[in-house]
N, C-alpha and C positions, 0 to 999 in steps of 0.2 A: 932742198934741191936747187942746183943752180940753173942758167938759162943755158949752161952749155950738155945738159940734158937730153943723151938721143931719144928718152924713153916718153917723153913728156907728149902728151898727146891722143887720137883716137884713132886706132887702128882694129879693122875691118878683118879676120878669120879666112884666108882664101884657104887654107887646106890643114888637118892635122892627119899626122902618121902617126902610130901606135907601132912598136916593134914587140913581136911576143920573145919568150926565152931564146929563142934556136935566130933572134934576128930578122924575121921576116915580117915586112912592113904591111899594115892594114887599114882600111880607112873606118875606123868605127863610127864615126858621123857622116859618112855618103862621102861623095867626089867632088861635094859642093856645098860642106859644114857653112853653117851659120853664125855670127855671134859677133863680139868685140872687145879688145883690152884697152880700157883707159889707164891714161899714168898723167893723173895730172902733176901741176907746178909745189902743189903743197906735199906730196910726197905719198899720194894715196894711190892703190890699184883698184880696179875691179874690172872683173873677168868673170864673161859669159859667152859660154858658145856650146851647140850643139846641132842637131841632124836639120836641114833646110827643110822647111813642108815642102816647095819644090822639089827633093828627092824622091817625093815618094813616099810610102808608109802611113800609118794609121797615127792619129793624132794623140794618143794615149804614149805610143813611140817616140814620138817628136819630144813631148812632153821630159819623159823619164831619159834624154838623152841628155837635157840640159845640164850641163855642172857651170856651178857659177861661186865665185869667193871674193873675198876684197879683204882689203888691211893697208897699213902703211908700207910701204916698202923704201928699199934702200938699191944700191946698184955699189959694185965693187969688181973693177975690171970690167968682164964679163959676163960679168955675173948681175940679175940681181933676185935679191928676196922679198919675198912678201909673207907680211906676219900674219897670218889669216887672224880677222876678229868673226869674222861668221861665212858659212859654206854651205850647200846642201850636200855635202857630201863630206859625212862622218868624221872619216879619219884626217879631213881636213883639218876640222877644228882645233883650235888652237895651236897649229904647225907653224913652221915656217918654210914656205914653199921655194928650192932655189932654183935657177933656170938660168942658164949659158943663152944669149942672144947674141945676136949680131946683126947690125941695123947700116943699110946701103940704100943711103937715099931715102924712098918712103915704103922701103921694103922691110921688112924686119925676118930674121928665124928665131925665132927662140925653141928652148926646150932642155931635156935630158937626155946628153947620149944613151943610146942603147934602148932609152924606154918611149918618149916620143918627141913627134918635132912638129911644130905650127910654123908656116907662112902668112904673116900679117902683113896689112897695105895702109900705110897712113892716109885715113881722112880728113884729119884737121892736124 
């Protein structure tokens, strides 16, 4: 990774959409998901977010909302991937996850059209 790296960093979960088949967008983790995606300098991610206990709900909820994964990653264009080495969530393992971003200032979106899209806010 070089230092001209928009991804390099910790950035804060302000929102994730889910689109189901027919398009329509949902907030599966509340109005006010929790979480944060690091990309540090050496070339690693990890990524953790899910439902805020300020949302509301029983904490058994909160719990089983979490997904969380990490691996090396790479950036190409617009793109970048992450080679999942460990996830709580199955079909991650051993994938490699790709996700279209675009980073304005210390705002970020990433995601997959059509399936979902996060608003992250850089804090370091």
């Amino acid at each position: 990774m070089t230092s001209t790296n928009p991804l390099i960093g910790t950035w804060r979960v302000v929102s994730f959409t889910r689109f189901n088949k027919e398009g329509v967008a949902g907030q599966p983790l509340g109005a006010h998901p929790s979480g944060y995606a690091v990309f540090d300098a050496t070339g690693h991610a990890f990524i953790q977010l899910g439902r805020s206990p300020n949302d509301g709900g029983f904490p058994d909820e909160i719990a089983k909302s979490l997904m969380c994964y990490f691996g090396p990653y790479s950036i190409s264009g617009d793109k970048v991937r992450v080679t999942v080495e460990a996830s709580n969530m199955a079909d991650y393992l051993g994938s490699v996850q790709e996700r279209n971003f675009e980073v304005s200032g210390d705002a970020m979106t990433i995601g997959t059209p059509g399936k979902y899209q996060a608003k992250l806010q850089r804090v370091t």
